[in-house]
Every structure is written in C-alpha cells, then in structure tokens.
matplotlib code that plots the C-alpha trace (Angstrom):
import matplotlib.pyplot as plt

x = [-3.7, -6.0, -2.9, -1.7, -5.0, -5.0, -1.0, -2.2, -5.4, -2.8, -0.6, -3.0, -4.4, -0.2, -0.4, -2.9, -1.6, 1.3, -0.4, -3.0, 0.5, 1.8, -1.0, -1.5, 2.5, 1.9, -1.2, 0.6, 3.8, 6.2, 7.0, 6.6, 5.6, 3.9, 1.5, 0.8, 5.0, 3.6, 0.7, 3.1, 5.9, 4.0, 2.0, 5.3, 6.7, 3.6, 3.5, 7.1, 6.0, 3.4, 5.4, 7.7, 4.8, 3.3, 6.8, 7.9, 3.5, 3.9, 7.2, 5.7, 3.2, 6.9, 8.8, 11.3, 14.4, 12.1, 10.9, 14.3, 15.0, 11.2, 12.8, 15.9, 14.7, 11.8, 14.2, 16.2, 13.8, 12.8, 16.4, 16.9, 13.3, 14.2, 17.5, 15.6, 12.7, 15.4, 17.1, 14.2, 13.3, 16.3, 18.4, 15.8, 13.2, 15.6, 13.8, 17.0, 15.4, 16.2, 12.4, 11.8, 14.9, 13.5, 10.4, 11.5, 13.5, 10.9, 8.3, 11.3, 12.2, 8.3, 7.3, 10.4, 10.4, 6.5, 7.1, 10.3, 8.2, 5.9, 8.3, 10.3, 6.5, 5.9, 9.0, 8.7, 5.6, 6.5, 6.8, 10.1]
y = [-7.4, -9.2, -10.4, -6.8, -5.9, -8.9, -8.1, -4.5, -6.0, -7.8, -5.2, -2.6, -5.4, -5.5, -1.9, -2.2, -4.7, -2.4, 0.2, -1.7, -3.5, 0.3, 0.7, -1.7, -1.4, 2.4, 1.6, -1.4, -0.8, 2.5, 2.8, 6.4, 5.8, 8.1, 6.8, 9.5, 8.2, 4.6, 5.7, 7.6, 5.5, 2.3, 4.6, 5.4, 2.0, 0.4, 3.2, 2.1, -1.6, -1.2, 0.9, -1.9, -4.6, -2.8, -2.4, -6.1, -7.5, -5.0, -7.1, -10.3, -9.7, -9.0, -10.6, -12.8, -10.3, -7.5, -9.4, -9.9, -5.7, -5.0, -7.3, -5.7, -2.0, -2.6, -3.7, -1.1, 1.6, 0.3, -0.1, 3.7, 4.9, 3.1, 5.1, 8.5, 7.7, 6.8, 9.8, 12.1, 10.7, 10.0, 13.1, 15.7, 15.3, 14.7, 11.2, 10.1, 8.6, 5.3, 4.5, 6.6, 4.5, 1.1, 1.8, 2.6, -0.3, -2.5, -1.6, -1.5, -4.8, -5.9, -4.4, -5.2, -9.2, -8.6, -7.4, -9.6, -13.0, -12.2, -11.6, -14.8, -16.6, -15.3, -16.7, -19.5, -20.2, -19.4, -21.1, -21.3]
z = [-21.3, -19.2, -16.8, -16.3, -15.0, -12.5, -11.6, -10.5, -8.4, -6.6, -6.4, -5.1, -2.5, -1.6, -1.1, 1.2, 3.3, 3.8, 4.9, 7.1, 8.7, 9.2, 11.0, 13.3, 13.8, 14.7, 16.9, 19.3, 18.9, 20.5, 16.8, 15.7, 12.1, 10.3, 7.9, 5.5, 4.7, 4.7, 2.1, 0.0, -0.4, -1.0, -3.8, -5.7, -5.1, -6.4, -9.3, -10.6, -10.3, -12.6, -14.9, -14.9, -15.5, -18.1, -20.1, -19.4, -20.3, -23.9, -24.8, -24.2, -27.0, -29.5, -31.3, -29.0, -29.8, -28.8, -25.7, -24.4, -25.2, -23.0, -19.9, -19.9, -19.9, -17.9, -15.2, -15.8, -15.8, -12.2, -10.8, -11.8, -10.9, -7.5, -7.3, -7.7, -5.5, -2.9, -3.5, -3.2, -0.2, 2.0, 0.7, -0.8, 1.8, 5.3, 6.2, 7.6, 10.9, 11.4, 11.4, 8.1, 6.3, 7.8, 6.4, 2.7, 2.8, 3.9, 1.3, -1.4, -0.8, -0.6, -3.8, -5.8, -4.8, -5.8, -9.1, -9.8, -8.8, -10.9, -13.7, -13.0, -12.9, -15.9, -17.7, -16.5, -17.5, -21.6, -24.1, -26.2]

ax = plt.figure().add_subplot(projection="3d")
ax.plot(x, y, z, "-o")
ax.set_aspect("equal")
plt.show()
C-alpha cells in the first residue's frame, strides 16, 4: 500500500512537470497552447494511471492466478479508459487543432510509458 502512495507522489510531481513544460512552451514559444487543456488532460491521464496502479498494486497482494487476471484488466481498463478520453476530447469536444491533438498525444504517451515502467519495474522486481 505504501508503494501506491509513492507511485502517485511521482505521478502528481509528473503532472506537474507537464504543466510547468506547457507553460514555459506557451510563454517562449509562438505556440498557442492553452493551458487550462494542459491542466485538464494531464488530470484525466494521471486519474486513469492511478486507477490502473491501484488495480494492478491490489493484485500483487493475490494469489499468483489472480495477479495475472489484476494485470490483465488493469491494462485493459486503461487502454479502453484511453480510448474514451480520446474520444471525448478529439470528437465530443472539437479539439481537432493540430496543437490541441499534439498535445493529447504528448501527455498520453508520457503518462502511459509512466505507468507501464513502473509496471514492468514492478515485475521485474518479484519474486516467483
């Protein structure tokens, strides 16, 4: 439980970063981001990666059949969370810009290698 508490520390500072980097970006650069978008989307991003955490950290403490069901659905669960959010956003909401889809792939691909290194560490490191 302790770990999952550190992941999201890290993950919060991530989110942070982001946003700082958004806005220095906006504030040197002719790049018209807007950063209420930077705030949100690196909220929701970082809100599936902990949902994702916290399902794939409960497993860990199962049985290993059980453990191997938490990894699978957890990344499951994020790949379709994912496909919504991206839905929402590029079709629902009209961010079609080419700055608007730049963004939400760069903070998709940041927070997913996040959460899947720290997955990967995580195996790694287990015992069999």
């Amino acid at each position: 439980m302790r770990q999952i508490f550190r992941i999201v520390f890290l993950l919060i500072i991530l989110t942070l970063l982001l946003t700082g980097a958004g806005y220095l970006i906006k504030s040197f650069s002719g790049i018209d981001l807007i950063l209420k978008d930077i705030i949100i989307l690196s909220s929701l991003f970082s809100l599936i990666s902990i949902i994702t955490l916290t399902i794939f950290f409960r497993g860990r403490t199962r049985e290993p059949d059980s453990q191997t069901m938490h990894t699978l659905v957890s990344i499951s669960l994020k790949f379709l969370l994912d496909m919504v959010l991206a839905l929402i956003w590029l079709i629902i909401s009209k961010k079609t810009s080419l700055t608007s889809v730049f963004l939400f792939f760069v903070i998709y691909l940041t927070l997913t290698l996040f959460t899947l290194f720290v997955i990967l560490k995580t195996l790694k490191n287990s015992t069999l």
